[in-house]
C-alpha positions in Angstrom: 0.0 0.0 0.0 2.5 2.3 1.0 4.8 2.0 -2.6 1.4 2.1 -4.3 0.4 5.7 -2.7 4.0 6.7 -3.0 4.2 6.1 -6.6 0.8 8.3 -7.2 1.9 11.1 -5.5 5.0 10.8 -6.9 7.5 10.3 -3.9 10.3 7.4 -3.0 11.3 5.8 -0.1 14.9 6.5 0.5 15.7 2.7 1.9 19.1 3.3 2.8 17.7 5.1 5.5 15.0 2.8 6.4 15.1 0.1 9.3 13.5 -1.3 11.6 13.4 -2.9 14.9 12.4 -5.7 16.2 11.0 -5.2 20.0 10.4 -6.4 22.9 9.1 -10.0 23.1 9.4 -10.1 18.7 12.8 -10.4 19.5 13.1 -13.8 21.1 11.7 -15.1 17.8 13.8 -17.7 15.8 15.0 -15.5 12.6 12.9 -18.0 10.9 9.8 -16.8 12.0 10.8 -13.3 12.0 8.9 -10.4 9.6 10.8 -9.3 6.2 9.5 -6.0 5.3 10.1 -4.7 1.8 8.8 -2.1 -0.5 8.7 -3.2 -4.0 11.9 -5.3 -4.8 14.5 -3.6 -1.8 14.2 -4.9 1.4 14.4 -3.1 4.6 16.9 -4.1 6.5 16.5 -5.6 10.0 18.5 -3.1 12.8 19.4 -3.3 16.4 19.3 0.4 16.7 18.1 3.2 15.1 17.7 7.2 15.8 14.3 8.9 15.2 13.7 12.3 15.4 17.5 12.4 17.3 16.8 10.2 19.9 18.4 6.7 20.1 16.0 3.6 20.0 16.8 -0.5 20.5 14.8 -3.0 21.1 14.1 -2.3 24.5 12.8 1.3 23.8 15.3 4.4 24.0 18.3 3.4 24.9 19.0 5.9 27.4 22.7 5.1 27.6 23.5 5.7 24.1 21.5 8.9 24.3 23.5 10.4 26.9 26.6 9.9 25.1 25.5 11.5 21.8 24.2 14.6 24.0 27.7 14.5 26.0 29.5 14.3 22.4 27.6 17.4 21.3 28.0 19.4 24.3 32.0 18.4 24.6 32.0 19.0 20.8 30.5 22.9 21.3 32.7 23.4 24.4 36.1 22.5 22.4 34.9 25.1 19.8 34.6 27.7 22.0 37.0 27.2 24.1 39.3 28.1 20.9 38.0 31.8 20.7 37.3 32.4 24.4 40.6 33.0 26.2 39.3 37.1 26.3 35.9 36.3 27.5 34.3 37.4 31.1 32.2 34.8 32.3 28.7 36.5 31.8 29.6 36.4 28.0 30.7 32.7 28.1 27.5 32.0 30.5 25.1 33.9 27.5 26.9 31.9 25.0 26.3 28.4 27.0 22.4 29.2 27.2 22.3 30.3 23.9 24.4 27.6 21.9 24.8 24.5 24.2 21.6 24.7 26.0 19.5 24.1 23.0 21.5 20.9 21.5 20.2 19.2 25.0 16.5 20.6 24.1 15.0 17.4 23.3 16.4 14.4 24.9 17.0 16.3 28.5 13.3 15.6 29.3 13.3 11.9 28.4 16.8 11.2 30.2 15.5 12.9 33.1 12.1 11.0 33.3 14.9 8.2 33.7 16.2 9.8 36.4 13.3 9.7 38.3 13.0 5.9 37.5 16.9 5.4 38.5 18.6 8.3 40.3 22.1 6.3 39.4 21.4 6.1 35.8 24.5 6.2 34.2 23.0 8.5 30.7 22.6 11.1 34.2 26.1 10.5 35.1 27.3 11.7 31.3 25.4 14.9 31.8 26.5 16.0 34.6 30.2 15.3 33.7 29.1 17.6 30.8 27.5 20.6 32.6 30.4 20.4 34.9 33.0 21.1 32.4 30.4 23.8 31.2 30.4 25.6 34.4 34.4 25.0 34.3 34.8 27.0 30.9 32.3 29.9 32.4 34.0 30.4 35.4 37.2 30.0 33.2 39.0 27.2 35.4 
């Protein structure tokens, strides 16, 4: 159904950047068994993870420890970049820069990692974070 609407309106599926996932209680069953999704001839491949909408997913749900290190990655990523051009900068200017550049790569995910949190106050996607805003408040009080 779906290749036969996308070929009326005109559209393609891009399958190399299709997948999907097997979850849950699926995934104890023998690869025999197991569902082989294709539109028309290419067949969409079968992944343990994927990323939707920049959070990280596996076959238990979002994998919360894989999403903490791709927000810590960013957030490191940021900091090293500024800290190349900030040698001059008070720490009000650096703080205004952290709200208004690295704040916002952490915009989605935070919530969800957090709700974790709640669940499991030694979660270690947490841990990654707060490794992260510490080095942040280290670069804005400039030690």
């Amino acid at each position: 159904m779906a290749s036969h609407w996308a070929d009326e309106h005109g559209m393609a599926f891009n399958i190399a950047k299709c997948g999907y996932l097997i979850t849950h209680s699926a995934s104890k069953l023998p690869v025999a068994i197991r569902p082989s999704l294709s539109l028309k001839q290419p067949s969409i491949p079968l992944v343990k993870s994927y990323k939707y909408l920049v959070v990280q997913f596996s076959n238990k749900g979002i994998d919360f420890l894989a999403q903490g290190y791709l927000l810590c990655h960013r957030v490191e990523r940021v900091l090293r970049a500024m800290r190349w051009f900030s040698n001059t900068w008070c720490p009000r200017i650096r703080y205004n820069i952290m709200k208004s550049i690295v704040l916002p790569t952490l915009e989605y995910s935070l919530p969800l990692l957090y709700a974790q949190v709640l669940r499991d106050r030694n979660a270690p996607s947490w841990q990654l974070l707060n490794t992260a805003d510490y080095n942040c408040l280290q670069w804005i009080a400039g030690g």
